[in-house]
N, C-alpha and C positions, 0 to 999 in steps of 0.2 A: 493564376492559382486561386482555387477557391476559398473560401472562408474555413472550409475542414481542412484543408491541405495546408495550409498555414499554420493551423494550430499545432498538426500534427509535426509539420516541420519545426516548428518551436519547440515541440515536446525531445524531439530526436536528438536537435542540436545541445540542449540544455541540461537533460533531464537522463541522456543515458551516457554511462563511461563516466560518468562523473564523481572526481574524488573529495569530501569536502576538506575544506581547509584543519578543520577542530571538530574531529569525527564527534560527534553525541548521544550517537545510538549501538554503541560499545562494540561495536564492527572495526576489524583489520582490514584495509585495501590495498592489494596492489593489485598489478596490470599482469597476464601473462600475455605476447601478443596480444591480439586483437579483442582478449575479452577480460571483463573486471571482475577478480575475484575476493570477496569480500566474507570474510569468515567474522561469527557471529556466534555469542556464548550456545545461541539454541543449534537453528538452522542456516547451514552457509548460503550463497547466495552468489548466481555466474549472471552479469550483464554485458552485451554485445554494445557494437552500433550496429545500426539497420543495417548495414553490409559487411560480414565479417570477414568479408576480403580472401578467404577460404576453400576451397572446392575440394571433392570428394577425398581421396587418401589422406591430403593434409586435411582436411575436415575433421574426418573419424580418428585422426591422432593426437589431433586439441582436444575434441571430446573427450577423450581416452586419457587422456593425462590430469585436464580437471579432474574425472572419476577417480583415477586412482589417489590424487593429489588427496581428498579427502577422505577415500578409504584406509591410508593410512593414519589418519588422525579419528578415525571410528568414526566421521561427521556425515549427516544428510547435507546433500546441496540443493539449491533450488535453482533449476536455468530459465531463467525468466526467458521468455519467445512473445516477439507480438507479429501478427497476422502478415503485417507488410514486411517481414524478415526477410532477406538472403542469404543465402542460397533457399530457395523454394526448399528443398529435401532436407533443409535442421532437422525437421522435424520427423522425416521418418532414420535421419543419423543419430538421433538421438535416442529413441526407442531401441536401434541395432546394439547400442550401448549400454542398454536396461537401465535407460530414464523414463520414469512412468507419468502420461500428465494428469495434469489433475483440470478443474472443472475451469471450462472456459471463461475469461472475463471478458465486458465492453470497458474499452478504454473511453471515457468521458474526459473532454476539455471543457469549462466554461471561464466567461470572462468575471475576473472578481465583481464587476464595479455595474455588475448587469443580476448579480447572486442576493445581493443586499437586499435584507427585507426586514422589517419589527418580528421579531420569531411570535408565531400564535402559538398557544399549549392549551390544550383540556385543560378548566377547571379543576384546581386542586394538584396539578406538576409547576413545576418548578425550575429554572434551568441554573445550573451552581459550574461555577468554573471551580476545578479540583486541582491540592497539588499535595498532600497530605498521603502517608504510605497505606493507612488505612482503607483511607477511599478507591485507590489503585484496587485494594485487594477487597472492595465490596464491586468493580466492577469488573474485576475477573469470576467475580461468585457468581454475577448476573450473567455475565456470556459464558459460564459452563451450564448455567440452566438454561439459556437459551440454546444450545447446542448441544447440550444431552454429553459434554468429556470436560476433561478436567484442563479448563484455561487458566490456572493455578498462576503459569506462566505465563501470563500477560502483565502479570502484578509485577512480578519482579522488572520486566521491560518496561512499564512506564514510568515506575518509579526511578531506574538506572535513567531513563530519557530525563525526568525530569532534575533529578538531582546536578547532573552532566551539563546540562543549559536548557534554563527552564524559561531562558526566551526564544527558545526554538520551537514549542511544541505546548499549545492549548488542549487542555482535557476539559471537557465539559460533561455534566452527567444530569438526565433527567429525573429529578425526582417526586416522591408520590406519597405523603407523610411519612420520611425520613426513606423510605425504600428506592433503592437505583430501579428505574424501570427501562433506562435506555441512558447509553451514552455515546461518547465518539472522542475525535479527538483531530486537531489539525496540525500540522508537521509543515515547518514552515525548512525550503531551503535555500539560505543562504549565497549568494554570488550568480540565484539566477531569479525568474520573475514570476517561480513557482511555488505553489504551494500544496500540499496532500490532504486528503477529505481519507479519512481512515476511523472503522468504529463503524457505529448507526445501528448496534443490533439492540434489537428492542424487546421485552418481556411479551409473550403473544396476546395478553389478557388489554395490554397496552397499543397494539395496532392498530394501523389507520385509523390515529387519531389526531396526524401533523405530525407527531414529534418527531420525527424523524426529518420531515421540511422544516421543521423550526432550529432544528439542529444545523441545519445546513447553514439556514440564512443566519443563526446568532456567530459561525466558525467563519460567514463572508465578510460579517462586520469586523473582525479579530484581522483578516485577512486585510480589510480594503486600507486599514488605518496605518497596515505597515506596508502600502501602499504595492501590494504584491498585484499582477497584473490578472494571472492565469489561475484556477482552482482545478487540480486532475485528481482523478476517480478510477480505481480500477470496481467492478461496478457487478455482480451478481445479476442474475436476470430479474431479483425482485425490485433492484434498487434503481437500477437504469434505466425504467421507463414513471419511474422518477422523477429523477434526473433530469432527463431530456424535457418530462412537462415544464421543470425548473428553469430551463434554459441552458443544458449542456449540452455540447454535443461530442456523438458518438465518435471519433476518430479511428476505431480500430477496434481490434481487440488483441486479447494478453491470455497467453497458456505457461504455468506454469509447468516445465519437467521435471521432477524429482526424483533423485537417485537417492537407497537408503543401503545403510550398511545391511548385509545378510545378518539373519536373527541365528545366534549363536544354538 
């Protein structure tokens, strides 16, 4: 087995189907067969194992039953799919279902204790670990101007994450005399030797300037000291060749399928 094949099987065994014990990210889960459905104040949320044990008619009637399952509760679902998936054709049974995907990710595995570095910053930023409701909603203000729509909703989720257990989950935000210019946040979980790199978007006037590497390495020193083994990334095309200079690597990739209720 090679060194990617490893991770990736670490990641599979660990990290999907997995219920936690004292949910903290205000998510419902159960199981329906072979996929975990996990319902979520915003957007719900379908995870497999790598082999959903399924084939074609009984395929399109799980999928079909998720869909409806949440068309009657008016909720968007998200089916999370990553590239080494089975059955090969999820993914054109899910489209037949009017799940639409969205933009492809690299799945990034690295090792904590290889991530570790003194974070470097520009001149005049600053790096602040946050736990304050305000701060939440000065770095929803940043990622709706970095993204041009309204992540209003991010504030209220970090805040419910952090209120919930706020030794699960490091927010950190870079700052630039008093202004958020970049932040992120790491999601630690519980019963396994994982942990989430989540966040990293940055004001444009502020790029390619590190902070975004310095963000990484200040969230592996958080990691290494609770002695978490693995740092995973689902990873944009700007951020994953990143990454991989950092020292991840790429194990795969991740499509999310979204089905939304029809617009009345």
């Amino acid at each position: 087995m090679t060194d990617t094949d490893s991770l990736l099987a670490a990641f599979d065994e660990q990290m999907r189907m997995r219920i936690p014990a004292n949910p903290s990210d205000g998510g419902t889960y159960e199981r329906d067969g072979p996929v975990l459905r996990v319902t979520y104040p915003s957007r719900a949320f379908i995870g497999t194992p790598r082999d959903i044990g399924v084939r074609g008619a009984e395929l399109d009637r799980l999928i079909a039953r998720q869909r409806d399952f949440f068309a009657a509760r008016g909720a968007a679902v998200e089916w999370k799919t990553y590239g080494h998936d089975l059955p090969l054709d999820l993914p054109d049974r899910l489209r037949a279902a009017d799940f639409v995907p969205e933009e492809q990710e690299t799945l990034l595995i690295g090792r904590t204790e290889e991530m570790v570095a003194e974070p470097v910053l520009p001149d005049g930023v600053v790096l602040r670990r946050v736990t304050s409701d305000a701060d939440m909603r000065r770095i929803a203000a940043m990622e709706s101007a970095v993204w041009g729509k309204d992540w209003s909703w991010l504030a209220d989720d970090l805040i419910s994450r952090v209120a919930a257990a706020p030794e699960e989950i490091v927010v950190l935000v870079a700052e630039a005399d008093g202004e958020v210019v970049s932040a992120a946040w790491l999601v630690f979980k519980p019963g396994t030797e994982f942990a989430g790199l989540w966040g990293g978007s940055t004001l444009p006037g502020w790029r390619g300037r590190g902070i975004y590497r310095a963000l990484v390495a200040a969230r592996a020193g958080f990691a290494v000291a609770r002695g978490v083994k693995f740092l995973q990334v689902d990873a944009s095309d700007d951020s994953a060749p990143i990454l991989r200079r950092l020292g991840f690597h790429a194990v795969g990739t991740t499509t999310p399928y979204v089905w939304s209720p029809p617009r009345s």
